[in-house]
N, C-alpha and C positions, 0 to 999 in steps of 0.2 A: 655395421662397420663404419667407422669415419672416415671421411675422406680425408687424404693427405691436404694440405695450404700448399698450395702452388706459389709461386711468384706474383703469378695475374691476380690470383686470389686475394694473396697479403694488400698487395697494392689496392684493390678494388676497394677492400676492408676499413684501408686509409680512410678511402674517398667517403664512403658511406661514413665513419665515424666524424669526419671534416664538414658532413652536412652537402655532399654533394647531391643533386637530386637528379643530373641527368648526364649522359654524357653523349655531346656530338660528334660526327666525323664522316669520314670517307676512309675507309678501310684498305688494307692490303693485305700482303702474306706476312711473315713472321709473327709477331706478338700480337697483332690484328685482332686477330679471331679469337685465342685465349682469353682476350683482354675482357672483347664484348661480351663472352661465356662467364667470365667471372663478375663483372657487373650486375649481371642478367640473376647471376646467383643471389647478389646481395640485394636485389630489389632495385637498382636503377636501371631504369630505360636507355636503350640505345636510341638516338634518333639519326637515323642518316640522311645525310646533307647530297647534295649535288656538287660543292666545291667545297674545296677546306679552307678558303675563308669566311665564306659562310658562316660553315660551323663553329670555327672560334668565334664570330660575331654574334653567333648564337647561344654561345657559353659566356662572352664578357658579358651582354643582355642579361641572362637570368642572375648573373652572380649581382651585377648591378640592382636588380632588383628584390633577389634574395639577402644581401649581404654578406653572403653565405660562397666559400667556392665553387669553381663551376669547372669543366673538365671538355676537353676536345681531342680527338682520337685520328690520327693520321699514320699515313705510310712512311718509310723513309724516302729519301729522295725530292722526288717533286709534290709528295703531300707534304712535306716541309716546306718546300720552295713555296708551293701556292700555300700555306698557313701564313706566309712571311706578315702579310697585311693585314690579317686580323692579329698575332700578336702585334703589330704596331699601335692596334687602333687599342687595346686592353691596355698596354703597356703605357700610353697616353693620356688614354682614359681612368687611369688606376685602376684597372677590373681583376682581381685575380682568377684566375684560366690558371689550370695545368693543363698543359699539351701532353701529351701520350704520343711521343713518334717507336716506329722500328728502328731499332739500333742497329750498327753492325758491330760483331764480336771480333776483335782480332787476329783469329785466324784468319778468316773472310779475307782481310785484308794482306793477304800471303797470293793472293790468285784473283781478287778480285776490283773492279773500280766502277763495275757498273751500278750506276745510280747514288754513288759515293762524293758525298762532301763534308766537310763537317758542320752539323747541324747547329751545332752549339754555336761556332765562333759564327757561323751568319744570324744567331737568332741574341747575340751574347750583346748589341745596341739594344732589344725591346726586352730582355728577359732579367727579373730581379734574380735568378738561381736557374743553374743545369746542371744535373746531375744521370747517371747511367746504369744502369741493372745488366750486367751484362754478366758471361762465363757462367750459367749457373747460382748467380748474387743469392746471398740466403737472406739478406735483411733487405728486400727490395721492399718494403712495407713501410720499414723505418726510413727507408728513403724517400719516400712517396708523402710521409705524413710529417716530415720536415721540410718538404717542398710545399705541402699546402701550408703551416704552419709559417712559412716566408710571404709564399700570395698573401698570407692576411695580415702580415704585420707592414705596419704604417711608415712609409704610402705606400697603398697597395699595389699592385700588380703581378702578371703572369711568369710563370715557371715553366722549365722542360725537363720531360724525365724519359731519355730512352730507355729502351727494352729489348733487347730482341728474343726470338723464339723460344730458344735455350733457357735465357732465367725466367721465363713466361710460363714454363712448364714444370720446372724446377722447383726441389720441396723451399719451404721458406720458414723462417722462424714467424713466430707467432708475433704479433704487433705487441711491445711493451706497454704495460698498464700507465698511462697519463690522465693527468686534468689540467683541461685547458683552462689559462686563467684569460680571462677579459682585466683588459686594461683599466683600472678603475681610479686612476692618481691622480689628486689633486691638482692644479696648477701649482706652480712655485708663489707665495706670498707675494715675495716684494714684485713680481712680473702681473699679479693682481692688484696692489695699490699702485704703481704707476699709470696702469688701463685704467683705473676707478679715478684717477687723480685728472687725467686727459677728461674725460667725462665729465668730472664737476662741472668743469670750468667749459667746457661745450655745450651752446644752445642749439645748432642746429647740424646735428649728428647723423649721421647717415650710414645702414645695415646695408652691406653686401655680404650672399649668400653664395657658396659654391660648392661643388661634387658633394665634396667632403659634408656637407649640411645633411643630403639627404636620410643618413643614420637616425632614428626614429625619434632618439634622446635628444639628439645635436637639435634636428628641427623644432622638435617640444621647445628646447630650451630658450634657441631664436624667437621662435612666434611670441614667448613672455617676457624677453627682453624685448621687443618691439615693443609690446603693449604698454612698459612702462617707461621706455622713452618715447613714444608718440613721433617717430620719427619714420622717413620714409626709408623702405625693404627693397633693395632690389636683387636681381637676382641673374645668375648664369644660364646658360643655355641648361647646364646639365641639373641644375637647379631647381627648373621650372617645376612649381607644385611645391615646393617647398615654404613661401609664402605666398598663398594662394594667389592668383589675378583681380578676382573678383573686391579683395580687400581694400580699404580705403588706403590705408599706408602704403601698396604697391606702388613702386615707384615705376617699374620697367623691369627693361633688361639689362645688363650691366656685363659689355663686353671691352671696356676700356678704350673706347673709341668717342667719335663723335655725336648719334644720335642722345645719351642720353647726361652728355655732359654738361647741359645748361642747369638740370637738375642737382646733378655732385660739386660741380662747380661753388654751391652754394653752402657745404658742408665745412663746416670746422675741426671735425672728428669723423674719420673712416674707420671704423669695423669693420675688417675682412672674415668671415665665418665660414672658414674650411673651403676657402678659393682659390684654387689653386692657378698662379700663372700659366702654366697651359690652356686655360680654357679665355684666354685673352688675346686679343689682336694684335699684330707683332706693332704696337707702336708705342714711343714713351710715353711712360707716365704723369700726364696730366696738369695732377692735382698737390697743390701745396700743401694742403692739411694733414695732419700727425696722422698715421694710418695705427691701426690695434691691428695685429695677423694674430687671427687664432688658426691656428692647424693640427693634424695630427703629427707631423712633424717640421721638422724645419725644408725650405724651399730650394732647390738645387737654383733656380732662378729669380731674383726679385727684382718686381719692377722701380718696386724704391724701397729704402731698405724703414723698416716699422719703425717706430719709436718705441712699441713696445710687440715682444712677442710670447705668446704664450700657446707653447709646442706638446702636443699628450691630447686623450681624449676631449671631446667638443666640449659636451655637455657639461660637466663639472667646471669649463672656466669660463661660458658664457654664463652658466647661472650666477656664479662667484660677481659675474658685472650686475647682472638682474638686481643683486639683493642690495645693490647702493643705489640703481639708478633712480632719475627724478624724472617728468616730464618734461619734456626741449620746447622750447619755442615754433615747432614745427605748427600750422596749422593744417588743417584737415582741407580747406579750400584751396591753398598754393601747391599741394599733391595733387591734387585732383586736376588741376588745370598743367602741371608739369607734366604726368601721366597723359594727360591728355595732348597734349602739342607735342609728347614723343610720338605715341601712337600713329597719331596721323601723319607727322612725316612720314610714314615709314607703310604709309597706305597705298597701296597699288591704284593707280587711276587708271582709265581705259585709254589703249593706245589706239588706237585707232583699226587694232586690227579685228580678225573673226577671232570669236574664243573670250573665253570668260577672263577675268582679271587674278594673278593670284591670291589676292585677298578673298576674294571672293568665292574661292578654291576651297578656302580652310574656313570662312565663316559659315558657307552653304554646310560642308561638312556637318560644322557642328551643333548647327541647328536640327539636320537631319537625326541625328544623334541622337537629339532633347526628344526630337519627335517620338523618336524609336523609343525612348527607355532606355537608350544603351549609352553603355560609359567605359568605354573602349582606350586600354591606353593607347599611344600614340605614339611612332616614329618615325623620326624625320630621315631624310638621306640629304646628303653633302649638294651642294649648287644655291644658286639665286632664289630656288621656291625655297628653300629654307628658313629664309629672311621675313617672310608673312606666315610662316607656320612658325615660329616659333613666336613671332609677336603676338601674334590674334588668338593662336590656341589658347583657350584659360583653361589654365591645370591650376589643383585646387590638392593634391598632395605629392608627396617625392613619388617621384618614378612613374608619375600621369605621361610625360614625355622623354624619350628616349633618342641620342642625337651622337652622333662619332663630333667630339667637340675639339679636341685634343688632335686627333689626325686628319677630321674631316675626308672621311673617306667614303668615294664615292661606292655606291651598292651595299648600303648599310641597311637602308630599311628595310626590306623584304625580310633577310634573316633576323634581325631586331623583330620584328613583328611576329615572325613565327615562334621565337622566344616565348616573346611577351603574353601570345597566347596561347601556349604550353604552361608556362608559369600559372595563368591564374583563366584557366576554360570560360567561367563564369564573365569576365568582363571584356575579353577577345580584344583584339588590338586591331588599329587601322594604320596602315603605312603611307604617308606619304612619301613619293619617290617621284624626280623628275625622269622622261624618258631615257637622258644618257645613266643615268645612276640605273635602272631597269635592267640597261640592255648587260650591264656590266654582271647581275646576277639573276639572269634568266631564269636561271634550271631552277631558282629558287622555288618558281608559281607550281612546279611540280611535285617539289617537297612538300608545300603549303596542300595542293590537292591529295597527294596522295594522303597528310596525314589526318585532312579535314578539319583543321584548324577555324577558329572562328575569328576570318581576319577578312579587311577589305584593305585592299588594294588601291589607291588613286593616284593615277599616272598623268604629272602635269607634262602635256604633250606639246610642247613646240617645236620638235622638229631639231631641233639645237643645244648645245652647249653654252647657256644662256649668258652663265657668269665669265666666259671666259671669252662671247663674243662682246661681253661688254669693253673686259680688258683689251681688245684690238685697238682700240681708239682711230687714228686714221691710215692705219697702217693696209696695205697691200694683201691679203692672204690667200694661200690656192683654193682653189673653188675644192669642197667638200672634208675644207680641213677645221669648221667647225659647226658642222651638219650634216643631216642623212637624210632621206627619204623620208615619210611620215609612215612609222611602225604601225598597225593597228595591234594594238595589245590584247583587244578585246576577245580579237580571235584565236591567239597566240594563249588565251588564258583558258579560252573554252578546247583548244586541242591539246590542254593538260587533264581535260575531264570536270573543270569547274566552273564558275559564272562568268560570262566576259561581259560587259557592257560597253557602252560611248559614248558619249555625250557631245554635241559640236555647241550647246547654247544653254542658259540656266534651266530652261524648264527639264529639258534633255538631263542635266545634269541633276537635278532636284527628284527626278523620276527613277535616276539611276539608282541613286545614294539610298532611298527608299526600298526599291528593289533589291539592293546589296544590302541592307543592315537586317530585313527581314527575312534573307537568305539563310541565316544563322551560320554556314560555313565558308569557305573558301572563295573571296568574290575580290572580280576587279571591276572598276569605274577609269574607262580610260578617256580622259577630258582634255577638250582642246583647250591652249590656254593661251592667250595674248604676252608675246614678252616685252610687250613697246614700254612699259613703266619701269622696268627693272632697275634699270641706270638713273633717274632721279631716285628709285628707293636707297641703290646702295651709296650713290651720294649722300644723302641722308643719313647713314649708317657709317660711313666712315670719313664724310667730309673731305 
């Protein structure tokens, strides 16, 4: 006998066809439970979270690294309310996420107002599309699979589809026969000889890479346009890996600020490749030289407006520049020394206090690493340690490291990392996380234990709110309003059932990192860390 298509069913059917592979959440009554039952059917895993922004953090993560949409599952009410923050960070981020909340059906609202708001107009600043399956909905499928089919059209980001019990159970028509097409169109001509015309006539050009780059083709396309302008690559936060570190062309990092403007400063022609101004510093723009924006679409925000812009898939109009370009006057020696006098600005010296430098946080790291064999991506969480982990990590393809760049919001890495090592088992991921970003998603380390993940945890521990006691300057503040007690997380990770370690000094820490990488699951390294350098670095970084 066949079973009848539910509602949940239709919907799940979407998600499977859309290429979703997992879906997170924290559950409640109404469409909850159907939902889970009919994913379960279609072959996606349920993973349950401890908070619901976790989860979405956990869904923009894999989708970021899939390409592919990703899906998170909430209650109505305050699993909305707590979601708010991760669709922020998705929506920021361009990550498309469908959120799955409980809906309420109309009646309900003849007698009722508990746990009642509406969802949509508080989620309707982070969300590209909301739509609702409600009364019994017979095409809850086709609504579901033109909600994912909006998460992915450019620029991406997250959707909401309520539900409640009623059309969750409810028969559904069958999903209509589609083929999705990928985007495949040329750039527009004359928006390619303008770009190629700027280019002639520039010797010393310079590749900025963003979000948008990390698409397989987009980055192929860059790394052979580099090669044949000889010019130096720099790149976003969310970027990193996309032209490797290790490369003689790397320029740095490129946040539109001041650490790496003595180097741009020096360009005649800016190429923008799929950078989007949110992942920029709120400050004006710089630089005189004619900018190229390639994106996949046009900018709700620019920081100066292009002289030429070419809007649609990457790869097709970086290559379209490849096939005219020449070699620039760039040499291989004035990279290397540029590259190198950013870096070390931005190098943590020792303050004078107990506890390791955070440079030395993230190079022990990754030494420990090489040692192991292991090549673990990487995710950073929101604060001042963010600022030597994303420098010093060398990532060497897209999606090596993982950052809330766009919201910067703190308590990202944990669930980014439990992601990232659900995504791909084989290469397990490491979280960098300062203690206040920790304390923010605790319950996480129990998610991480119970699922057995192969993830390490390093908790740069000073006791404070680093970046924000920088910003005090000489100002007055009440005692414990920008610090706590010293957490031991160590033991906090082992009364979730997994490795807790500590470190107070390198050797301590060098022993840990060892102990934790050949743990193969669920491990924290919680390390004291010096914050006396922080304030010369981020001077350095924003001048």
């Amino acid at each position: 006998m066949v079973q009848e298509l539910t509602g949940a069913g239709a919907v799940a059917r979407a998600m499977k066809a859309a290429g979703v592979a997992r879906v997170y959440g924290v559950p409640g009554g109404g469409s909850s439970l159907d939902l889970i039952a009919a994913v379960k059917a279609e072959g996606i895993p349920f993973i349950l979270a401890r908070q619901e922004t976790a989860a979405v953090i956990m869904a923009a993560s894999e989708a970021e690294l899939s390409g592919k949409p990703s899906a998170a599952l909430v209650t109505r009410g305050p699993g909305v309310g707590n979601a708010a923050n991760g669709m922020a960070q998705a929506s920021l981020d361009r990550a498309p996420v469908l959120l799955l909340a409980d809906g309420f059906a109309s009646a309900e609202r003849a007698y009722a107002n508990h746990q009642f708001f509406d969802h949509a107009a508080m989620l309707r600043p982070v969300t590209k599309a909301a739509a609702q399956a409600l009364e019994a909905e017979s095409h809850s499928g086709a609504i579901a699979a033109t909600l994912l089919d909006t998460a992915m059209a450019a620029p991406r980001g997250p959707v909401l589809l309520e539900m409640n019990g009623r059309a969750a159970k409810a028969p559904a028509a069958p999903l209509p026969v589609t083929s999705r097409v990928v985007a495949t169109a040329a750039p527009a001509a004359e928006a390619v000889a303008a770009a190629r015309a700027i280019l002639a006539v520039a010797r010393r050009p310079v590749l900025v890479a963003g979000l948008e780059a990390t698409d397989p083709a987009a980055c192929a396309a860059l790394r052979d346009l580099a090669a044949k302008l000889g010019c130096p690559v720099l790149v976003t936060y969310k970027a990193k890996g996309v032209f490797p570190d290790a490369h003689p062309l790397f320029g740095g990092v490129f946040t539109a600020s001041h650490a790496e403007a003595a180097l741009v400063q020096q360009a005649d022609a800016i190429i923008l490749v799929g950078a989007d101004p949110v992942e920029f510093f709120a400050q004006p723009w710089r630089y005189s030289a004619p900018v190229i924006d390639i994106g996949t679409a046009p900018r709700e925000i620019l920081y100066r407006t292009p002289s030429v812009a070419l809007y649609g898939p990457l790869a097709p109009a970086v290559a379209a520049l490849a096939e005219a370009a020449t070699p620039s006057a760039w040499q291989p020696g004035e990279i290397a020394t540029a590259r190198g006098a950013w870096a070390e600005s931005l190098r943590n010296r020792a303050g004078g206090n107990a506890g390791l430098s955070p440079t030395e946080v993230v190079e022990m790291a990754q030494a420990a690493c090489r040692r192991a064999g292991a090549d673990p991506r990487v995710s950073v969480d929101a604060g001042a340690h963010m600022f030597p982990c994303t420098t010093f990590w060398q990532a060497e393809r897209p999606g090596d490291l993982l950052i809330s760049n766009g919201l910067a919001s703190m308590g990202f890495a944990l669930p980014a990392g439990i992601a990232a090592a659900l995504y791909d088992p084989a290469r397990g991921a490491l979280a960098f996380t300062g203690d206040g970003g920790l304390l923010m998603a605790l319950g996480e380390l129990a998610t991480a234990a119970t699922l057995g993940v192969k993830l390490v945890t390093v908790v740069f521990n000073d006791a404070t709110l680093s970046l924000i006691d920088i910003k005090k300057e000489q100002r007055e503040m009440p005692e414990g309003s920008l610090g706590w007690p010293e957490v031991d997380f160590a033991k906090v990770m082992q009364g979730c059932g997994a490795l807790g370690l500590r470190a107070r000094n390198a050797a301590e820490y060098a022993a840990a990192l060892d102990a934790a990488l050949a743990h193969g699951g669920p491990a924290l390294v919680d390390v004291l860390v010096d914050p006396g350098s922080y304030p010369a670095q981020i001077k350095a970084l924003r001048g």
